[in-house]
Every structure is written in structure tokens, then in C-alpha cells.
C-alpha positions in Angstrom: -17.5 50.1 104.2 -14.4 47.8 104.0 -10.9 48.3 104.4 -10.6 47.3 100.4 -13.3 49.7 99.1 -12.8 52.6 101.2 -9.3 52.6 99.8 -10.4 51.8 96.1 -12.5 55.2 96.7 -10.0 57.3 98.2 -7.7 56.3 95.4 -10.3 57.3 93.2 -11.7 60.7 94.7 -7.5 61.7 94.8 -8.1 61.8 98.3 -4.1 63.1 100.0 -3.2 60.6 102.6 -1.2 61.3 106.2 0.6 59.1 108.6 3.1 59.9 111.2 6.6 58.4 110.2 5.9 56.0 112.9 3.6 54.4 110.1 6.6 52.1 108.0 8.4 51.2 111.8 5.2 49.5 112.7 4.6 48.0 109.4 8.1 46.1 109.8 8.2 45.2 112.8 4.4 43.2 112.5 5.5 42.1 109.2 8.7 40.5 111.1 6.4 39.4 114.0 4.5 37.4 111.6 7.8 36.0 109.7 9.4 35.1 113.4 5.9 33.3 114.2 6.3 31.4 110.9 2.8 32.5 109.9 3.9 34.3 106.6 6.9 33.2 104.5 10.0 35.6 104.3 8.8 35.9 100.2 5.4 36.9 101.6 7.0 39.4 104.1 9.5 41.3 101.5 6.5 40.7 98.8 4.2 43.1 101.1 6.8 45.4 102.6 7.7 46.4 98.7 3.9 47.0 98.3 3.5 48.9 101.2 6.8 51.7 100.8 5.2 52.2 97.7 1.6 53.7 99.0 0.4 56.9 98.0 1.0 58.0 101.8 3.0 61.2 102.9 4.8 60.3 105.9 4.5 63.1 108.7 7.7 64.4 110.5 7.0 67.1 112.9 8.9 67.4 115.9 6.1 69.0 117.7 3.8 65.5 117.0 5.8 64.0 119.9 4.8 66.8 122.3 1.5 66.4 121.3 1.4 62.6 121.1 2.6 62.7 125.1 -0.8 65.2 126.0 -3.0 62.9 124.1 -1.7 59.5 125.7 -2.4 61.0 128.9 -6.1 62.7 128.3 -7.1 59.2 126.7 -5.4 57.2 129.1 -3.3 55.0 126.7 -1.1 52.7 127.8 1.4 53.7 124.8 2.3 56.8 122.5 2.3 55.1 119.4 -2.0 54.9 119.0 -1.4 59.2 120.3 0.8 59.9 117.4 -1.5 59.0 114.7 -4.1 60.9 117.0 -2.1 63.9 117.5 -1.7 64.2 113.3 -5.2 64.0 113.2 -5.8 66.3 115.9 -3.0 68.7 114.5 -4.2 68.5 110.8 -7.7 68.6 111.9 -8.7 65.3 109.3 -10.7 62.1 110.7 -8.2 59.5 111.7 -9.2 55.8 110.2 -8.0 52.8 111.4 -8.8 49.2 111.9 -7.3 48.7 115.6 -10.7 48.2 116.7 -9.0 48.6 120.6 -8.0 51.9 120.0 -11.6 53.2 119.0 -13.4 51.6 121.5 -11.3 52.7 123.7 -12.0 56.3 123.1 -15.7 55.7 123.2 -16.2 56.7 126.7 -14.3 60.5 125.5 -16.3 60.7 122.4 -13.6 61.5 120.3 -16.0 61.9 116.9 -12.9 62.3 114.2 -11.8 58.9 114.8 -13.3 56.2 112.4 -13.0 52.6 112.6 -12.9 50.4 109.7 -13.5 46.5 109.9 
């Protein structure tokens, strides 16, 4: 299913959404990677950041996430902690994690790590 109808569905079934806070500093900082690179207009940048602070999401801030973002980066190997936050939410909350970093979920093939879902 695509990125575009799984969403139109969620909206649909009221379905809660979860990200760690982490969630808007990475939005910005690719939207400003992509302004600095001059492959999207600064319009086009502030256009999608207003779209994007206004998604049904509720933003995640619990201390212990960090703790657990640390155990997971080191079980799965990664070679950051921001993939392990979004993992350690889902973990925590015990929910399926969907993403489109394609990287990230083929890297946790070889663990079989069944909650998280990747969507092209």
C-alpha cells in the first residue's frame, strides 16, 4: 500500500498517531538540506513545514525513550540513535513502527524485528 493511501486510511479508520519529538527536528533539518541544495524553493520549504506542524501526530516526550533508544542502537547495531528512538516508542508502546527509510528495515531483517513495517 502507498505512503498516500495508507495515510488516507488511517485518517479515516481515526487511527491515533505517535512519533518521538525527534519527529519535527528531522523534518527541518531535510527540509533545510533540500533548500541549501537548491532543490526546493524557500516557498516550497515554509509551504510544507506549515503542512507538516499541523499533522494529526502526538509528539512523544519521555525521558526514559533515550535510555531505551541507546539499548536498541546497540542490539541492532545502528550506526545512530535517531532510527532507535522511533524504535524504542514502538517497542515501549508496543504499536508497529511504519516508515519509508527503506535502510532502516532492511537493516533489521537479519534480527527479524516483525513490528516494523516498511512503506514504499
Amino acid at each position: 500500500m502507498s505512503l498516500t493511501a495508507r495515510w488516507q486510511k488511517w485518517m479515516a479508520d481515526e487511527v491515533n498517531l505517535v512519533a518521538p519529538t525527534l519527529l519535527f527536528y528531522e523534518v527541518t533539518n531535510a527540509l533545510y538540506q533540500q533548500q541549501r541544495n537548491n532543490v526546493l524553493s524557500a516557498e516550497t520549504i515554509w509551504e510544507t513545514l506549515e503542512l507538516y506542524l499541523e499533522l494529526p501526530i502526538a509528539l512523544v516526550n519521555e525521558a526514559n525513550l533515550h535510555v531505551k533508544a541507546h539499548e536498541i542502537a546497540m542490539r541492532y547495531n545502528l550506526p545512530a540513535t535517531y532510527d532507535a528512538h522511533y524504535l524504542a516508542l514502538a517497542e515501549w508502546m508496543e504499536i508497529d513502527l511504519f516508515t519509508t527509510d527503506m535502510r532502516l528495515v532492511n537493516s533489521l531483517k537479519p534480527f527479524k524485528v516483525k513490528w516494523v513495517k516498511g512503506i514504499e
